[in-house]
C-alpha positions in Angstrom: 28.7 7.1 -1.0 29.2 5.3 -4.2 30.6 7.2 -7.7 33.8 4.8 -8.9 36.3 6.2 -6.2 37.2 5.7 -3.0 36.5 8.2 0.0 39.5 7.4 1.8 41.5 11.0 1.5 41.2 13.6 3.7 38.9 16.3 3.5 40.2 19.6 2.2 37.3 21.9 4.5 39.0 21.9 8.1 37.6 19.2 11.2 39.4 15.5 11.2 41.3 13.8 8.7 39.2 11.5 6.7 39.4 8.1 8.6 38.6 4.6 8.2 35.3 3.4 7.7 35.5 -0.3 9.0 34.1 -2.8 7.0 32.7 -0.9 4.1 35.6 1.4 3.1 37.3 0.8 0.1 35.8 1.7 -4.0 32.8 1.8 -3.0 33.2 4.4 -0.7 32.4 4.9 3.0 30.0 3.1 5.3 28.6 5.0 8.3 26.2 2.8 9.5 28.2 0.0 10.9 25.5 -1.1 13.5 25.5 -1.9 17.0 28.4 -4.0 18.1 30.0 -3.7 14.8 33.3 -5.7 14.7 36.2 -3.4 14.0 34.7 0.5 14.0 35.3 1.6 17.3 33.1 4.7 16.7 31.2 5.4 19.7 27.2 6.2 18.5 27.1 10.3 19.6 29.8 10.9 17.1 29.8 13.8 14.4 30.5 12.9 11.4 30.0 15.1 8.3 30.0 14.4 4.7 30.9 17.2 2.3 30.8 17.5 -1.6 28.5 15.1 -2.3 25.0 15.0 -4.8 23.0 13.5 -2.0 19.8 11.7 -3.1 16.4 12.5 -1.4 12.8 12.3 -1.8 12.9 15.2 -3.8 15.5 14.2 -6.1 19.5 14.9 -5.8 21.1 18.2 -5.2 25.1 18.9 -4.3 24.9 19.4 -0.5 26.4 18.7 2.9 24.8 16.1 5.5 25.9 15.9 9.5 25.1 13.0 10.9 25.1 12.7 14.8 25.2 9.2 16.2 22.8 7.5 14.6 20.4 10.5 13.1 20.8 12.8 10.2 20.8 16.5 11.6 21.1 18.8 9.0 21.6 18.8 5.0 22.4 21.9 3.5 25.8 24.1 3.2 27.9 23.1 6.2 31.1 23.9 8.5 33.1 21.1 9.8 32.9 21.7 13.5 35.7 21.2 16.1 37.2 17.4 15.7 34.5 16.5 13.7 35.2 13.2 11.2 34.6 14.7 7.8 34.2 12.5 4.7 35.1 14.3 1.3 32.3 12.8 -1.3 33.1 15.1 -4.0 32.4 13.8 -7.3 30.1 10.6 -5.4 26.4 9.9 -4.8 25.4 9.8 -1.4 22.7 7.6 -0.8 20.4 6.5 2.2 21.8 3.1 3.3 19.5 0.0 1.3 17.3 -2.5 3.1 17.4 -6.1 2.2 14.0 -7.3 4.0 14.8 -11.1 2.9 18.0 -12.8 3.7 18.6 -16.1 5.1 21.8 -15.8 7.3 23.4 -17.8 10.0 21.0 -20.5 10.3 19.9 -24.1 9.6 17.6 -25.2 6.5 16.4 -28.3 6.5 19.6 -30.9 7.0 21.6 -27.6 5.4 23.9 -25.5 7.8 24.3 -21.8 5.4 27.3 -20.8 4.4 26.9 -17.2 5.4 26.6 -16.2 9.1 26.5 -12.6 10.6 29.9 -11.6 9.9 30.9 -12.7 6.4 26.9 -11.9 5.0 27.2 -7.9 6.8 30.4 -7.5 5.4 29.3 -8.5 1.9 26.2 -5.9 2.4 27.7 -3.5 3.5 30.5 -3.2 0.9 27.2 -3.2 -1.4 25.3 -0.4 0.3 22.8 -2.2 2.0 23.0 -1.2 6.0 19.7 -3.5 7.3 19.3 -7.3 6.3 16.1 -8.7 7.7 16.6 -12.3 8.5 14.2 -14.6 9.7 13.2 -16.1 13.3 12.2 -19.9 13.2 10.8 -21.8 15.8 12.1 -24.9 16.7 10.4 -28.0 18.4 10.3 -27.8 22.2 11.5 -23.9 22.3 8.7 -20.9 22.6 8.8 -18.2 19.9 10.6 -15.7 22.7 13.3 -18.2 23.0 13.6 -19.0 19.4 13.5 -15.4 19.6 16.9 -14.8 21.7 18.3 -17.6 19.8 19.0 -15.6 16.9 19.7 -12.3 18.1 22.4 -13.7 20.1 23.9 -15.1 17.0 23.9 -11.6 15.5 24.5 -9.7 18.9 28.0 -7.7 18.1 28.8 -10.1 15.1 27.2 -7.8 12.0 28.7 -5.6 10.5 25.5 -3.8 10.0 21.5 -3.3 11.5 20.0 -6.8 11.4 16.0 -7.2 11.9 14.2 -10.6 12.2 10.6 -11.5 11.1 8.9 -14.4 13.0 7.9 -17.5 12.0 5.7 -19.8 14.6 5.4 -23.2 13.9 3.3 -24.1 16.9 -0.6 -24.3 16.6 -2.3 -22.6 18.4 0.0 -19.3 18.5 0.9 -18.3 21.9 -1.2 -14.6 21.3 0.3 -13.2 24.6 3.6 -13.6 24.0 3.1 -12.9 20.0 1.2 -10.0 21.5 4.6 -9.0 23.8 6.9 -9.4 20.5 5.0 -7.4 18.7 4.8 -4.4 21.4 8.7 -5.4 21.8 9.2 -4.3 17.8 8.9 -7.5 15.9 5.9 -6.7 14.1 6.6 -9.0 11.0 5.6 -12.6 10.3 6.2 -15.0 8.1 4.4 -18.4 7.1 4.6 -20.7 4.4 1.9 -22.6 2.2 4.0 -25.3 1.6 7.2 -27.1 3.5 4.9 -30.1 5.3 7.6 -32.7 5.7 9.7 -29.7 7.4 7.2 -28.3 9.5 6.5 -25.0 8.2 3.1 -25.5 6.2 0.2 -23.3 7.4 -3.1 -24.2 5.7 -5.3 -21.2 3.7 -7.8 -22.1 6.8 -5.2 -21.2 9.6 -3.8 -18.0 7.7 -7.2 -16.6 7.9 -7.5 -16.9 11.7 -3.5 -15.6 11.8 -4.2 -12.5 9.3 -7.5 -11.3 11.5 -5.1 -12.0 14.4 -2.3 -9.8 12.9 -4.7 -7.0 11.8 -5.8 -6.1 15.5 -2.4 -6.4 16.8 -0.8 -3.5 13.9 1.5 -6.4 12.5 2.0 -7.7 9.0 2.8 -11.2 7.5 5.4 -12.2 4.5 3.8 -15.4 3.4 5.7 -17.9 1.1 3.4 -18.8 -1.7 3.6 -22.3 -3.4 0.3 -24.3 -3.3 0.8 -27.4 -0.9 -1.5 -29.3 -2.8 0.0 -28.7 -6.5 2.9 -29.3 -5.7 2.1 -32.9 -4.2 0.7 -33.7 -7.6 3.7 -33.1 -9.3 4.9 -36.3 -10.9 8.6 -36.6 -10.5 8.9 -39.9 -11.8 11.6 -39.8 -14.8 13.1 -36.4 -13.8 16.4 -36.2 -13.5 17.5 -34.9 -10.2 21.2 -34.3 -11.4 19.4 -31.5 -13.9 19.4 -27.8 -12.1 16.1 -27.0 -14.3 14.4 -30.4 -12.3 14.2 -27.5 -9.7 11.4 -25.7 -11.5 10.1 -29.1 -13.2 8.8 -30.1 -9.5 7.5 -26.5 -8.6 5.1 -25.4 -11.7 4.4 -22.1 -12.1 0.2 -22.9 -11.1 1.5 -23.6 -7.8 2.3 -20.2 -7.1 -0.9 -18.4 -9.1 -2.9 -20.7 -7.0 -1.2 -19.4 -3.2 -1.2 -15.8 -4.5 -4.8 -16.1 -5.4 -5.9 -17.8 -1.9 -3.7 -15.3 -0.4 -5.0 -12.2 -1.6 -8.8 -13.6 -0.9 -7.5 -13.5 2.5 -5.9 -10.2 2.4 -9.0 -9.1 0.7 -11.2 -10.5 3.8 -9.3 -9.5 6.7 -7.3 -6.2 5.6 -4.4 -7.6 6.3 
């Protein structure tokens, strides 16, 4: 809920007294989706809570109304009574708002020679203050693991350590892909990929000629692919000589703009191709 106040006071319609929201309370109102092993809520998941007052925003545009929410589910909108020792969360005056996805977000992990600053806790807490309640972070294979246990790698970093829903998109960097297990992972929920056209010397490059047998792969399987695009190729012709690498703008010097039309272009050949 998010209109320039806080949410913190109590309701004035009967059930609980408005109570803490965890990591999210505070201006910007209150977070309900703290996510599974959520440091600090201690609200169990088959919970009531109802928020009253509010102009609640959905797909057919925003109306003043009530919403219960019952563990993890919306169960009604409309004009509502607080039930017996139900949490009620007074959002008069506020926007009430489905919680925002962030399907990109590097968190908790290891780039290159680079550790990031952000893990699980401090990157949820930061989200969900901002109203997003699912980051989608990314699963990286790493030499001499399989893509299952690169897999359980990460999702025992962010096991009980976020603040809010996490979900991971999968990035092999074996060849040939191991189709059983991908097959498993997929029919396990991790239905999203992600590949790179570029990254030799750090062994994420995929060529265009290996995408295409991936993307015809993907198609039969139901799954989809985020694919990084930067031209391999251009940007090896780049001449960097004379650039100065103390200059922030040296950044875009080395990756050209053609670099990217040129992956895009491949890219959506493939799409085009496989129906991917």
């Amino acid at each position: 809920a998010d209109g320039g106040r806080s949410s913190r006071a109590g309701s004035r319609r009967g059930g609980d007294r408005n109570e803490g929201a965890g990591a999210g309370e505070g201006t910007l109102g209150a977070v309900l989706k703290t996510g599974h092993g959520a440091q600090g809520t201690g609200h169990g998941t088959d919970r009531s809570v109802l928020v009253v007052g509010g102009t609640v925003w959905t797909p057919d545009g925003a109306r003043r109304a009530d919403i219960r929410v019952r563990g993890e589910a919306i169960a009604e909108i409309g004009a509502l009574t607080p039930g017996r020792r139900e949490r009620v969360i007074d959002a008069a005056g506020l926007h009430v708002l489905p919680g925002m996805i962030d399907v990109h977000v590097h968190v908790d992990d290891t780039i290159g020679r680079c550790e990031l600053a952000d893990t699980f806790p401090t990157a949820s807490e930061l989200a969900v203050r901002t109203g997003l309640t699912t980051l989608g972070g990314f699963v990286t294979q790493q030499g001499g693991e399989t893509l299952s246990e690169a897999v359980d790698r990460c999702l025992t970093r962010a096991r009980g350590r976020s603040h809010c829903d996490v979900a991971f998109h999968l990035t092999p960097t074996v060849w040939p892909w191991d189709w059983t297990e991908v097959e498993r992972l997929v029919s396990a929920g991790f239905t999203t990929f992600k590949l790179y056209t570029t990254y030799r010397d750090d062994g994420l490059f995929t060529s265009y000629e290996r995408l295409g047998v991936v993307m015809e792969r993907l198609v039969s399987l139901g799954a989809r692919l985020l694919v990084h695009c930067e031209d391999d190729g251009t940007l090896a012709a780049v001449d960097a000589s004379g650039l100065d690498f103390s200059d922030p703008r040296t950044h875009a010097a080395l990756r050209p703009e053609r670099a990217e039309v040129v992956a895009v272009e491949r890219i959506l050949e493939l799409a085009t191709r496989t129906g991917c």
